[in-house]
C-alpha positions in Angstrom: -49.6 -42.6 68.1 -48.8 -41.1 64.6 -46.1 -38.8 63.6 -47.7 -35.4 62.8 -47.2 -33.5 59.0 -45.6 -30.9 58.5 -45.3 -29.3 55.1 -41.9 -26.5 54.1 -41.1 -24.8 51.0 -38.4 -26.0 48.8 -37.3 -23.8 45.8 -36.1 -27.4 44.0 -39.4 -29.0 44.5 -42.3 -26.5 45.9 -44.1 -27.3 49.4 -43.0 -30.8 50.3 -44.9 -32.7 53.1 -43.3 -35.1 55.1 -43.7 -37.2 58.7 -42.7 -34.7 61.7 -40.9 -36.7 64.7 -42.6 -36.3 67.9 -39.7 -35.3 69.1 -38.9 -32.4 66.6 -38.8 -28.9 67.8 -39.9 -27.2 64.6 -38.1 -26.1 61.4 -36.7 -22.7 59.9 -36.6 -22.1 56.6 -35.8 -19.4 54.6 -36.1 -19.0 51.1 -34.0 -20.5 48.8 -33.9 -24.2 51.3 -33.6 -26.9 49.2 -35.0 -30.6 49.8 -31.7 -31.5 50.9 -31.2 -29.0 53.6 -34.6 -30.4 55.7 -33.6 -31.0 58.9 -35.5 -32.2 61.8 -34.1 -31.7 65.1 -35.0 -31.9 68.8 -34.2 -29.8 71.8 -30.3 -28.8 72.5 -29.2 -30.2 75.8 -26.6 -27.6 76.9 -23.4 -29.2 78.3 -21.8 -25.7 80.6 -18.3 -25.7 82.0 -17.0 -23.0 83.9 -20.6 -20.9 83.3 -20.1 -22.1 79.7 -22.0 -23.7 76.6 -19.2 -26.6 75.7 -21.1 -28.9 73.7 -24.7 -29.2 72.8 -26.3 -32.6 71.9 -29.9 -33.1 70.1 -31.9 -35.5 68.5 -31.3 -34.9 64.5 -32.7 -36.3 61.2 -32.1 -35.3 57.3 -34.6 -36.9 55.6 -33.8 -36.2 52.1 -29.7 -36.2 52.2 -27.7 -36.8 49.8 -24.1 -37.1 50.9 -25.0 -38.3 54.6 -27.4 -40.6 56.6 -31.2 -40.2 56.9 -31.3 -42.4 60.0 -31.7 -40.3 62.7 -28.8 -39.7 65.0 -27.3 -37.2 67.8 -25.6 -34.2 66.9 -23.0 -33.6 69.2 -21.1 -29.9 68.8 -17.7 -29.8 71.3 -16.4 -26.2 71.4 -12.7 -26.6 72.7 -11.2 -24.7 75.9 -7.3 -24.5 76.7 -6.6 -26.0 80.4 -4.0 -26.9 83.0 -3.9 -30.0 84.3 -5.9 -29.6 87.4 -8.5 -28.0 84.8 -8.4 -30.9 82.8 -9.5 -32.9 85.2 -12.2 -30.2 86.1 -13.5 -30.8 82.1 -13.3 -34.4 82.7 -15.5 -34.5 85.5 -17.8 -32.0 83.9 -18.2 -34.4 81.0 -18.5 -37.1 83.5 -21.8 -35.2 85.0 -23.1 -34.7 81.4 -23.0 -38.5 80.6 -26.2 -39.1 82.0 -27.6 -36.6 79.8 -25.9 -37.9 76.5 -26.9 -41.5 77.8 -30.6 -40.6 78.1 -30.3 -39.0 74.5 -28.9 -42.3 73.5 -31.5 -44.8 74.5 -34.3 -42.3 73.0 -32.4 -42.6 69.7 -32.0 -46.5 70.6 -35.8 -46.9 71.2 -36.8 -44.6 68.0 -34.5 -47.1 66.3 -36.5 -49.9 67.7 -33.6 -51.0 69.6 -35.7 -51.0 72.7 -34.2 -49.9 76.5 
């Protein structure tokens, strides 16, 4: 099955059309984006602790950067929390129940890769 188009604005190089992931949610862009700032990106998986947003974790892609990769990879966005010990372990276990999350985000990367599993 084919990637679909999908075809942004750019105000270095005019309406640029390019292959859109399956797995890409949709863009913004405002005016004034730039090739460079494309980004395609999938759904946030929201990691919570305590009733909280600690980390979210998506499927991204920039496929005209400059100064980083263009292989698609997993954005991973850790917001930190100060605990006591017994609330350590609380986070620890919380990240613990989120691994299967992050794993299942990591074998979709592996098979986009063509990694396989």
């Amino acid at each position: 099955m084919p990637d679909r188009t999908v075809t942004l604005p750019t105000a270095d190089h005019g309406p640029v059309t390019l292959p859109e992931p399956s797995w890409c949610t949709g863009h913004e862009s405002v005016p004034g984006d730039l090739r460079v700032d494309i980004l395609h990106q999938g759904p946030d998986v929201e990691l919570t602790f305590h009733g909280h947003v600690i980390a979210t974790a998506s499927l991204i892609q920039s496929p005209f950067a400059e100064r980083f990769s263009r292989n698609v990879g997993v954005s991973l966005s850790l917001l930190g929390e100060t605990c006591d010990p017994a609330g350590v372990d609380e986070f620890a276990a919380a990240l613990v129940a989120h691994a299967t999350d992050l794993r299942h985000l990591a074998r979709q990367l592996a098979v986009i890769l063509g990694g396989g599993q």
